[in-house]
N, CA, C and O atoms as a Tripos MOL2 file, in Angstrom:
@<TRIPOS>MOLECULE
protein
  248   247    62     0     0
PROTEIN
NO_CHARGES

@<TRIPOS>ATOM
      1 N         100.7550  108.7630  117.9350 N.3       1 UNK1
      2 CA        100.2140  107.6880  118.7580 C.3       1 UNK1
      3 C         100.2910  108.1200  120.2010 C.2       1 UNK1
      4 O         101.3760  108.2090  120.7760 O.2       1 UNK1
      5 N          99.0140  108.4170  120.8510 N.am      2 UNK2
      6 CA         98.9670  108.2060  122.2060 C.3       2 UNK2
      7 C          98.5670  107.2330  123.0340 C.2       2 UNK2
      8 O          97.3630  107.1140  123.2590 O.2       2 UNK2
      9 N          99.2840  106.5700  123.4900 N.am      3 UNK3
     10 CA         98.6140  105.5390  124.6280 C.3       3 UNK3
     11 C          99.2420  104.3710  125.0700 C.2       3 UNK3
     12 O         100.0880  104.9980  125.7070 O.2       3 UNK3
     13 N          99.4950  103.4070  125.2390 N.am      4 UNK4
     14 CA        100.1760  102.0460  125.1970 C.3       4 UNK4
     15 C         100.4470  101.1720  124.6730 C.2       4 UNK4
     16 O          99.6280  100.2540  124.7070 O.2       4 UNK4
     17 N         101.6160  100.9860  123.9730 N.am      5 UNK5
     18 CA        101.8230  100.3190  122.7880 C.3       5 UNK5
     19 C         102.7570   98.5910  123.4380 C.2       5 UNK5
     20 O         103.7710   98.4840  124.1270 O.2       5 UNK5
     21 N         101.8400   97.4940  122.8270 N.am      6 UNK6
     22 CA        102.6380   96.1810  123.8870 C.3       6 UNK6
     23 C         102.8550   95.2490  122.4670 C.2       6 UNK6
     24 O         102.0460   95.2750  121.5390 O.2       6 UNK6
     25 N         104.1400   94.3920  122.4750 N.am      7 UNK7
     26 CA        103.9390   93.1300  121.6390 C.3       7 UNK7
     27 C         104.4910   92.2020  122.5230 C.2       7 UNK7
     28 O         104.8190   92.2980  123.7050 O.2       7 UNK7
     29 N         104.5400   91.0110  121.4800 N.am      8 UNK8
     30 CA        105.2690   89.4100  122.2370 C.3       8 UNK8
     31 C         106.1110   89.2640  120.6890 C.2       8 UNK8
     32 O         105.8530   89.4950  119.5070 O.2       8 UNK8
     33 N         107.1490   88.7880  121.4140 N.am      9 UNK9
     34 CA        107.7590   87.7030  119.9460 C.3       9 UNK9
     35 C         108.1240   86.4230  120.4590 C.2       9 UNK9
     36 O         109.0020   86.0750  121.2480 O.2       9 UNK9
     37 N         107.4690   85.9600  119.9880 N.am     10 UNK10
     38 CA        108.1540   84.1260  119.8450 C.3      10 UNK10
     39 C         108.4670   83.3720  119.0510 C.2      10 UNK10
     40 O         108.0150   83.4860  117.9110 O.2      10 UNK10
     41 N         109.4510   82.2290  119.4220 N.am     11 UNK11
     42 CA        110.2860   81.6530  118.2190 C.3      11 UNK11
     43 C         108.9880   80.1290  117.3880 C.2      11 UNK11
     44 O         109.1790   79.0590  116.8110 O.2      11 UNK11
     45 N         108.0770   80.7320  117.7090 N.am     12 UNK12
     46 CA        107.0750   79.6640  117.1990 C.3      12 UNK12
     47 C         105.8010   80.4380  116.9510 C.2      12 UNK12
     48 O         105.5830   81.4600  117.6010 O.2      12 UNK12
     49 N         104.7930   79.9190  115.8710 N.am     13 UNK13
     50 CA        103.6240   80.8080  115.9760 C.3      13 UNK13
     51 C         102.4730   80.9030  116.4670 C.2      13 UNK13
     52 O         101.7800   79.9680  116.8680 O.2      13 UNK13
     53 N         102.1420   82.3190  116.4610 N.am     14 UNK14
     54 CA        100.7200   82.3850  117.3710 C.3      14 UNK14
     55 C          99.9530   80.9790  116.9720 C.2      14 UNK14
     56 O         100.1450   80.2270  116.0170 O.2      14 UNK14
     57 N          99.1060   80.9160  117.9540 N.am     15 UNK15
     58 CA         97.2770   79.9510  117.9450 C.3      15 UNK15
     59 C          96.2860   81.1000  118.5510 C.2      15 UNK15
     60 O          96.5980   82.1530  119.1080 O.2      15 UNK15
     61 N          95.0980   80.6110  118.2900 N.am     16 UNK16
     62 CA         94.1020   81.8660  118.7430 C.3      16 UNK16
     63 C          94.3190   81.6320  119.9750 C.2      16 UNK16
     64 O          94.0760   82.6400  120.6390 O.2      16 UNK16
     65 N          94.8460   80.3210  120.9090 N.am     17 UNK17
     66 CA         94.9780   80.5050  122.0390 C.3      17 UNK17
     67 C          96.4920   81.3820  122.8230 C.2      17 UNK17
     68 O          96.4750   82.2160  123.7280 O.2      17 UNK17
     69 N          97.4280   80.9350  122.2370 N.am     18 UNK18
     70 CA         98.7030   81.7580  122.4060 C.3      18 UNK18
     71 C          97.8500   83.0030  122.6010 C.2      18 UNK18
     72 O          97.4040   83.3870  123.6820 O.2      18 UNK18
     73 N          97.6690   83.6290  121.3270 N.am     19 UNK19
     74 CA         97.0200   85.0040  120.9150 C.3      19 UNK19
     75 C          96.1830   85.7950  122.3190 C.2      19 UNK19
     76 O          96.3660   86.8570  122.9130 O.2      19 UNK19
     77 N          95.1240   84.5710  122.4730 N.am     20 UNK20
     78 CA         94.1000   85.2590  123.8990 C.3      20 UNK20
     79 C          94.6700   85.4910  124.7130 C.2      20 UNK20
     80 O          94.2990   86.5080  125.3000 O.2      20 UNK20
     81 N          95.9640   84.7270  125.3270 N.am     21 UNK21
     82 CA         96.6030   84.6740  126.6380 C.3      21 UNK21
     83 C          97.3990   85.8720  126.4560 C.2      21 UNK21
     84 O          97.6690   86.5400  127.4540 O.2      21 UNK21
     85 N          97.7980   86.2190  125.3480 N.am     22 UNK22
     86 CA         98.9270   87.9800  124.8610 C.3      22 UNK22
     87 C          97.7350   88.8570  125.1830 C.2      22 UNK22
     88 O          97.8350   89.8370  125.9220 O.2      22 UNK22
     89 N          96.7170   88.5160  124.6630 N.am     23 UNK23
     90 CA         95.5730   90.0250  124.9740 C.3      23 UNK23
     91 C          95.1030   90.1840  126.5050 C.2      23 UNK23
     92 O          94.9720   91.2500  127.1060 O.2      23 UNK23
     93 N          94.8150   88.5360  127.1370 N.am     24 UNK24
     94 CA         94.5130   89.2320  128.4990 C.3      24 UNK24
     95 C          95.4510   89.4750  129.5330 C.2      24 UNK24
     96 O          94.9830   89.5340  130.6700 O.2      24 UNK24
     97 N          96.5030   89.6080  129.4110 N.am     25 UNK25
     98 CA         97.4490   89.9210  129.5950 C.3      25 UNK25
     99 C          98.0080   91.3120  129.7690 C.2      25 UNK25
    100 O          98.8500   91.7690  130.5420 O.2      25 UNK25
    101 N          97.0270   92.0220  128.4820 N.am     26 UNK26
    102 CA         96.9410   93.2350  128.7260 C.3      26 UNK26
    103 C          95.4800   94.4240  129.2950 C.2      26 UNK26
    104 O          95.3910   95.6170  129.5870 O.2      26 UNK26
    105 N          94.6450   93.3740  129.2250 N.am     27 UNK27
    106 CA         94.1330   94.3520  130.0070 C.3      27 UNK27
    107 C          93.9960   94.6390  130.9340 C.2      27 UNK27
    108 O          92.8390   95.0100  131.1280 O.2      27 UNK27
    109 N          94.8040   94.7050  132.0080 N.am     28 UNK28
    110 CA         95.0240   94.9710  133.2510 C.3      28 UNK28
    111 C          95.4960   96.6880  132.6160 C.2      28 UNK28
    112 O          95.1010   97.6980  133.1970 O.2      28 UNK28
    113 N          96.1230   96.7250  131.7280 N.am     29 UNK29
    114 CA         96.3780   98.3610  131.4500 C.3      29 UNK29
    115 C          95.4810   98.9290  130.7420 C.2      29 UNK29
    116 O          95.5930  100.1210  130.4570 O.2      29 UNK29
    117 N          94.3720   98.1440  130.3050 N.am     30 UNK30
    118 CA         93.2060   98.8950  129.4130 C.3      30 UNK30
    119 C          91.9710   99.4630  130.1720 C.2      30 UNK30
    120 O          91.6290   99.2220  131.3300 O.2      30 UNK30
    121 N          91.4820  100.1360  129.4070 N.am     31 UNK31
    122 CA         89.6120  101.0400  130.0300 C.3      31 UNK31
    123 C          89.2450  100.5750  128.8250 C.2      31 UNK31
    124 O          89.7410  100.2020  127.7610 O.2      31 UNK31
    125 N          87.5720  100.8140  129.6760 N.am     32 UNK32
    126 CA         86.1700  100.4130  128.6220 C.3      32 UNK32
    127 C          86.2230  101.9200  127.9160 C.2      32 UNK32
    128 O          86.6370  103.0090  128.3110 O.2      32 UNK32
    129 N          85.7790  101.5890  127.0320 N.am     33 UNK33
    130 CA         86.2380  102.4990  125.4660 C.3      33 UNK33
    131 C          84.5180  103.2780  126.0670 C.2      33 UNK33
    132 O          83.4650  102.8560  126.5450 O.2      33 UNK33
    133 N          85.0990  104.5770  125.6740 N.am     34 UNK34
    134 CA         86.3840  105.4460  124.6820 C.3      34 UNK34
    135 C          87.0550  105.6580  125.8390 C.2      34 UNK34
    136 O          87.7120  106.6890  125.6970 O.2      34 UNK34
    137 N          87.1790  105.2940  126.6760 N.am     35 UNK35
    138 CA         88.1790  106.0720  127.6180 C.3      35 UNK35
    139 C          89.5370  105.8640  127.1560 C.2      35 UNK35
    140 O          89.5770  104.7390  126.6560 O.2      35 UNK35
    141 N          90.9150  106.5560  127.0800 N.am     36 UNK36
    142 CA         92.4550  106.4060  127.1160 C.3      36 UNK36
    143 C          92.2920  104.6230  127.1650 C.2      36 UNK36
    144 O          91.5350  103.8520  127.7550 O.2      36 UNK36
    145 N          93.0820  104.5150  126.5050 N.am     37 UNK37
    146 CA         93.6620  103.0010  125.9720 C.3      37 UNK37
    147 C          92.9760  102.5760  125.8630 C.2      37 UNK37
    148 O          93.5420  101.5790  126.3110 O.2      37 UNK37
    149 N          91.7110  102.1090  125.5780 N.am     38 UNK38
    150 CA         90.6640  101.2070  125.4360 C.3      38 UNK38
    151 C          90.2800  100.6990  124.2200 C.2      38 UNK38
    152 O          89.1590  100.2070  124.0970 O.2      38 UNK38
    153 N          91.3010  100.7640  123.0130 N.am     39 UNK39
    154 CA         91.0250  100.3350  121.7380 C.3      39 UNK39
    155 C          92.1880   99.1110  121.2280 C.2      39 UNK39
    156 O          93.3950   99.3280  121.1190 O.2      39 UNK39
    157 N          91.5590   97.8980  120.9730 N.am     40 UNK40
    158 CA         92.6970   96.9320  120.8240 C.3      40 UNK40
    159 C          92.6360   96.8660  118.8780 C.2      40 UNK40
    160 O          91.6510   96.8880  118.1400 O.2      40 UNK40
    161 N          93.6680   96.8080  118.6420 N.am     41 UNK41
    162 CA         93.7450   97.1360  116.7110 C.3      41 UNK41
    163 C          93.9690   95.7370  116.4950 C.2      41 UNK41
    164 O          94.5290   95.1290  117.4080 O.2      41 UNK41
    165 N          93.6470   95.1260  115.4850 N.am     42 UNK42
    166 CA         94.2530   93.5070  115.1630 C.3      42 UNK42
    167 C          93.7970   93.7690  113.6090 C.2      42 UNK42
    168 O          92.8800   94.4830  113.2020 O.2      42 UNK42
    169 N          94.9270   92.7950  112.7090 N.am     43 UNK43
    170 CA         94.3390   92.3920  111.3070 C.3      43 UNK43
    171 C          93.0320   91.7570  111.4720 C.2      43 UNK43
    172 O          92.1510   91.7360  112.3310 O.2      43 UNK43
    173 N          93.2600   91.2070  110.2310 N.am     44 UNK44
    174 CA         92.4040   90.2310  109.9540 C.3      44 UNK44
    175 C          92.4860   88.5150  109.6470 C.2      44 UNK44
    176 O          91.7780   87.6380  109.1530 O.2      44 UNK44
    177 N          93.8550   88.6650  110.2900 N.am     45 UNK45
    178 CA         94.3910   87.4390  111.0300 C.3      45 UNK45
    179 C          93.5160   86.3850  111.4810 C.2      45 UNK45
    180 O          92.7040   86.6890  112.3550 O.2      45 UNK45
    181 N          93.5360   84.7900  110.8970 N.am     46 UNK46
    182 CA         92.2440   83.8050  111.4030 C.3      46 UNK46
    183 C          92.4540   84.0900  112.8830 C.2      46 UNK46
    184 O          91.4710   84.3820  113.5630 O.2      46 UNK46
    185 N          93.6650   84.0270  113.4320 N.am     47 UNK47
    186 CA         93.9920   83.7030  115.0690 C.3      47 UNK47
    187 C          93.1310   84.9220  115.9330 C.2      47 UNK47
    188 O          92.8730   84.8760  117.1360 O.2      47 UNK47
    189 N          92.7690   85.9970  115.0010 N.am     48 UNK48
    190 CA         91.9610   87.4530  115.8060 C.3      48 UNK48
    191 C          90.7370   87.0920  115.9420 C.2      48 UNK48
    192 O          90.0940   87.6670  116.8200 O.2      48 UNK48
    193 N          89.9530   85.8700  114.9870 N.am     49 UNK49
    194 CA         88.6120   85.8300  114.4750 C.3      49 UNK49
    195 C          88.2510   84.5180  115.8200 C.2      49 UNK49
    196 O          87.8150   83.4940  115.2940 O.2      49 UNK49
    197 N          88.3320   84.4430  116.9410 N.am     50 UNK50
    198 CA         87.7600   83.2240  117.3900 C.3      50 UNK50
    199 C          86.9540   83.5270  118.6710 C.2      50 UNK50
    200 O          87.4990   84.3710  119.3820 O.2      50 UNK50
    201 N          86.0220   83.1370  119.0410 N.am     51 UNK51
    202 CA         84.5640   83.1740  119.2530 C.3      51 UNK51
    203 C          85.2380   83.4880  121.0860 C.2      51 UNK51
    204 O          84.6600   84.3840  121.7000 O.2      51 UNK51
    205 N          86.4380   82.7110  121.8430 N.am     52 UNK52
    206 CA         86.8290   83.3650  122.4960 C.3      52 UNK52
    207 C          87.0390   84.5680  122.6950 C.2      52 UNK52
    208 O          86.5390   85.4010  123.4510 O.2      52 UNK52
    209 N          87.7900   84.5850  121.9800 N.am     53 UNK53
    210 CA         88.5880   86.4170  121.8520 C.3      53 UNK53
    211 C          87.9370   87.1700  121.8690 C.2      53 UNK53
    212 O          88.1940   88.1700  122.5390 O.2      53 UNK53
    213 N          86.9370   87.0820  121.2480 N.am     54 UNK54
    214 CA         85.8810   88.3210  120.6150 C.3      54 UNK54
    215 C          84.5070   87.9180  122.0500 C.2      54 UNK54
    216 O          83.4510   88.4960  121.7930 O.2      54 UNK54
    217 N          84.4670   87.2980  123.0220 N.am     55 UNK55
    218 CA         84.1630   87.2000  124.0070 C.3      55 UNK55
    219 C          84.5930   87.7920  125.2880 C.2      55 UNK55
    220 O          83.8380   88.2520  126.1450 O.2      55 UNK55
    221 N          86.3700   87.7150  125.3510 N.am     56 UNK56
    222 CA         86.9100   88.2690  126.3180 C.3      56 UNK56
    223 C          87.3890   89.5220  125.9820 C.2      56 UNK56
    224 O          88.4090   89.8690  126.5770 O.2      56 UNK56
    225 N          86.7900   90.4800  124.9780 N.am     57 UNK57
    226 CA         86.8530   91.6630  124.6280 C.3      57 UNK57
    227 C          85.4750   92.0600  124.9300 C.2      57 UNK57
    228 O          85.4400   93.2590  125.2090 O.2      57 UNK57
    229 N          84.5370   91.5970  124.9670 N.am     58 UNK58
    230 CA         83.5400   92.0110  124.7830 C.3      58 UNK58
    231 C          83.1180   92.0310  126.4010 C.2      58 UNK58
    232 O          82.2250   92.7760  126.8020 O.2      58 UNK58
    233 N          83.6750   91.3530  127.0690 N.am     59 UNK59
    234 CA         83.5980   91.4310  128.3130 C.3      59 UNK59
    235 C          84.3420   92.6850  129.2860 C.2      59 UNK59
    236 O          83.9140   93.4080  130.1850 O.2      59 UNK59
    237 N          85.5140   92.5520  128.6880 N.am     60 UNK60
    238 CA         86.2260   93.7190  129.1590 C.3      60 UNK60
    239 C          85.7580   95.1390  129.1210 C.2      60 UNK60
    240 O          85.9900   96.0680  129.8960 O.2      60 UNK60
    241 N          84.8740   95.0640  127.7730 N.am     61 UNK61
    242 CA         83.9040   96.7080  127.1290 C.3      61 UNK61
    243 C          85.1350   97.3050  126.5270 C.2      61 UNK61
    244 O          85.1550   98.5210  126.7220 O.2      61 UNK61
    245 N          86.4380   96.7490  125.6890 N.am     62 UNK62
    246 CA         87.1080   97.3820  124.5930 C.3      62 UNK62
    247 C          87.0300   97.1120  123.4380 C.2      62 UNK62
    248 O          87.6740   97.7550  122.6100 O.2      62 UNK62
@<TRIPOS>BOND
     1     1     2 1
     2     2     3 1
     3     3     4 2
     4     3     5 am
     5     5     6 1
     6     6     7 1
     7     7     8 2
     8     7     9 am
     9     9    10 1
    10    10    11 1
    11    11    12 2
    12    11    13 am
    13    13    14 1
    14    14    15 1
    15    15    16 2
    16    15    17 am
    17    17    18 1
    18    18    19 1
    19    19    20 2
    20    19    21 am
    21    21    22 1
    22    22    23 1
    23    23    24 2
    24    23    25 am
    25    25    26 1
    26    26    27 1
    27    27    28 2
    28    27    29 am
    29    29    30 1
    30    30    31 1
    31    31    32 2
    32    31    33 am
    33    33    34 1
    34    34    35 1
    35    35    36 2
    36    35    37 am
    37    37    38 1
    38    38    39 1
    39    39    40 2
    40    39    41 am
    41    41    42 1
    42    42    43 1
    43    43    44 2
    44    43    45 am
    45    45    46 1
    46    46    47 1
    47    47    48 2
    48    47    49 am
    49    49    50 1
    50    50    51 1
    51    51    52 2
    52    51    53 am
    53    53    54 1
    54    54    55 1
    55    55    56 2
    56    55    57 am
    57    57    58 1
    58    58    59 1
    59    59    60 2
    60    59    61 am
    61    61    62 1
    62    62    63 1
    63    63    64 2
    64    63    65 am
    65    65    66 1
    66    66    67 1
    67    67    68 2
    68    67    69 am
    69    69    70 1
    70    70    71 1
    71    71    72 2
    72    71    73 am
    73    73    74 1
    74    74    75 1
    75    75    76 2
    76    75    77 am
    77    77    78 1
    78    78    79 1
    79    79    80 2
    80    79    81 am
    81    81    82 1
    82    82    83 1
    83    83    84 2
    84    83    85 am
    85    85    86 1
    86    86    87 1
    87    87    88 2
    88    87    89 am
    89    89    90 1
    90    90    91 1
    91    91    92 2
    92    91    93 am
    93    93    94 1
    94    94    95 1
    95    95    96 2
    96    95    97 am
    97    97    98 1
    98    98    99 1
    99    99   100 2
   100    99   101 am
   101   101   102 1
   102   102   103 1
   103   103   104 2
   104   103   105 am
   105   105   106 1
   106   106   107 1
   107   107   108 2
   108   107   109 am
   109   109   110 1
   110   110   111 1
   111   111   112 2
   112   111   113 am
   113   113   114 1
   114   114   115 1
   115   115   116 2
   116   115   117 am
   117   117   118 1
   118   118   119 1
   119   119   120 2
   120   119   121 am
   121   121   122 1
   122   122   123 1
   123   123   124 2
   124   123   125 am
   125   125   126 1
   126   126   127 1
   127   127   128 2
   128   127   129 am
   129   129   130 1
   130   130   131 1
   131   131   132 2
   132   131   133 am
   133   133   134 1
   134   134   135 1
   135   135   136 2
   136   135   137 am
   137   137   138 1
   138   138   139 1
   139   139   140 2
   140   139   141 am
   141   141   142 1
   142   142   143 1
   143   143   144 2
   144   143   145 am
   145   145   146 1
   146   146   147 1
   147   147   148 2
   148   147   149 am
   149   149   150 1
   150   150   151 1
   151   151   152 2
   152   151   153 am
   153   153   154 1
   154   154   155 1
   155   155   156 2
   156   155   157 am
   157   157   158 1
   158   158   159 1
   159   159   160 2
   160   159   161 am
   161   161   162 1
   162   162   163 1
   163   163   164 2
   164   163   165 am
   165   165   166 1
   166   166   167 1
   167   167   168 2
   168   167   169 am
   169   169   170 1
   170   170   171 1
   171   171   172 2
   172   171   173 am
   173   173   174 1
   174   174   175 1
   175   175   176 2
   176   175   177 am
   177   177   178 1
   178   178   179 1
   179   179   180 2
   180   179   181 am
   181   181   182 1
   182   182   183 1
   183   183   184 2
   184   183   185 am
   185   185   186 1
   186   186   187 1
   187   187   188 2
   188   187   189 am
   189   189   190 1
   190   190   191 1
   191   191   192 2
   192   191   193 am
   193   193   194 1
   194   194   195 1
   195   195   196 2
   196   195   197 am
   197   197   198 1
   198   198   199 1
   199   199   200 2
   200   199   201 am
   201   201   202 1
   202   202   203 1
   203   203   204 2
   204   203   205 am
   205   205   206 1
   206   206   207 1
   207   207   208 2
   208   207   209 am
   209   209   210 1
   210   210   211 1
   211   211   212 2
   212   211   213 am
   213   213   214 1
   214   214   215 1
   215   215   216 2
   216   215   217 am
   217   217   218 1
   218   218   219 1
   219   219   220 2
   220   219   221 am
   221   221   222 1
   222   222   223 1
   223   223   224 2
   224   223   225 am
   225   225   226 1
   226   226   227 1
   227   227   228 2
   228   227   229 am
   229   229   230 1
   230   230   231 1
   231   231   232 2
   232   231   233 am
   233   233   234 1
   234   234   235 1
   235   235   236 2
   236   235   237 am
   237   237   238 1
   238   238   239 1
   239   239   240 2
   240   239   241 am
   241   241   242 1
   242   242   243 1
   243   243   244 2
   244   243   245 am
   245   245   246 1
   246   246   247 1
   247   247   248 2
@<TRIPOS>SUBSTRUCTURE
     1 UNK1         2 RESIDUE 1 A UNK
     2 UNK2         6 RESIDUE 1 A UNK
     3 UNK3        10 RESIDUE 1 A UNK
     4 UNK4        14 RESIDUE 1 A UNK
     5 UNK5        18 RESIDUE 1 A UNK
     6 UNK6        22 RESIDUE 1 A UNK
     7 UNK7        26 RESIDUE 1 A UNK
     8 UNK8        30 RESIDUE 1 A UNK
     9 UNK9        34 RESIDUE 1 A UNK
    10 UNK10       38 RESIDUE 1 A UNK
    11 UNK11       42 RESIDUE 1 A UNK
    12 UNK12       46 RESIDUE 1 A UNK
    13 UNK13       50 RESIDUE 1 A UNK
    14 UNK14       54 RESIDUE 1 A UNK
    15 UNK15       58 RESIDUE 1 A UNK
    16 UNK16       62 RESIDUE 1 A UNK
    17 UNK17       66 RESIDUE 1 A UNK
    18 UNK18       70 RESIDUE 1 A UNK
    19 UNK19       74 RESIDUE 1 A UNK
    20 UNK20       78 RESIDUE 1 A UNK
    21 UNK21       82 RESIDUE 1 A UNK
    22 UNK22       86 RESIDUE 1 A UNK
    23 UNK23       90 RESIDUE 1 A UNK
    24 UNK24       94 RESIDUE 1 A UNK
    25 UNK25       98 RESIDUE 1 A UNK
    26 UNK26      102 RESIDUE 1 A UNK
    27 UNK27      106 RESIDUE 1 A UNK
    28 UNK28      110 RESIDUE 1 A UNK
    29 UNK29      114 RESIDUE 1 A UNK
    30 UNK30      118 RESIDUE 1 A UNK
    31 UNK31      122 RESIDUE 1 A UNK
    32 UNK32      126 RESIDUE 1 A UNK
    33 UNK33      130 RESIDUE 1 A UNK
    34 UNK34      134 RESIDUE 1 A UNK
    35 UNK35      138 RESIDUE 1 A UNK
    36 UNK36      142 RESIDUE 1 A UNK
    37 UNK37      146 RESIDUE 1 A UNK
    38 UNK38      150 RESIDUE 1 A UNK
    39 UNK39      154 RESIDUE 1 A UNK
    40 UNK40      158 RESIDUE 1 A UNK
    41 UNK41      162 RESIDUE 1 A UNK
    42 UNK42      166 RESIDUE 1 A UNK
    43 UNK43      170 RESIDUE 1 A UNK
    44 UNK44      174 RESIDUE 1 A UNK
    45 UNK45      178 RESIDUE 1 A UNK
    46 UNK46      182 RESIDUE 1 A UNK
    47 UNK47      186 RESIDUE 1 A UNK
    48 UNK48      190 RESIDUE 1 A UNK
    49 UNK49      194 RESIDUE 1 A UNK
    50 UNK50      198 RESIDUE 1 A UNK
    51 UNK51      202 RESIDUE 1 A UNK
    52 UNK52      206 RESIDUE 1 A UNK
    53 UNK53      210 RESIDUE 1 A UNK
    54 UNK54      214 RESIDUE 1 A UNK
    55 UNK55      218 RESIDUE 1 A UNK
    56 UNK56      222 RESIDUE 1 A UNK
    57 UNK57      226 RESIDUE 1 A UNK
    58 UNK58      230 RESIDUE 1 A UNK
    59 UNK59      234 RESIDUE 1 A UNK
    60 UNK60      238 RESIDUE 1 A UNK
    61 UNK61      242 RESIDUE 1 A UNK
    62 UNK62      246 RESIDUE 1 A UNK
């Protein structure tokens, strides 16, 4: 593994919103792909699947 590896733990569980606020959070350390760090990995988790998220990724260009 090369590149930047980030989590959160909390004593309660994610929401797709929790979730968005952990991702933009990080891209202040990410690039628009392919450049170095620019690839975010997620299951297939409902909380990954929401019309936000997949907006403020798509904005970012990762």
């Amino acid at each position: 593994l090369d590149g930047i590896l980030h989590l959160d733990v909390q004593d309660r569980p994610y929401t797709s919103v929790t979730f968005a606020q952990f991702i933009d959070t990080r891209f202040d350390n990410m690039n628009p792909f392919p450049q170095k760090n620019s690839v975010v990995v997620m299951d297939n988790a409902s909380i990954h699947k929401s019309a936000h998220l997949a907006e403020m990724v798509e904005q970012r260009y990762v």
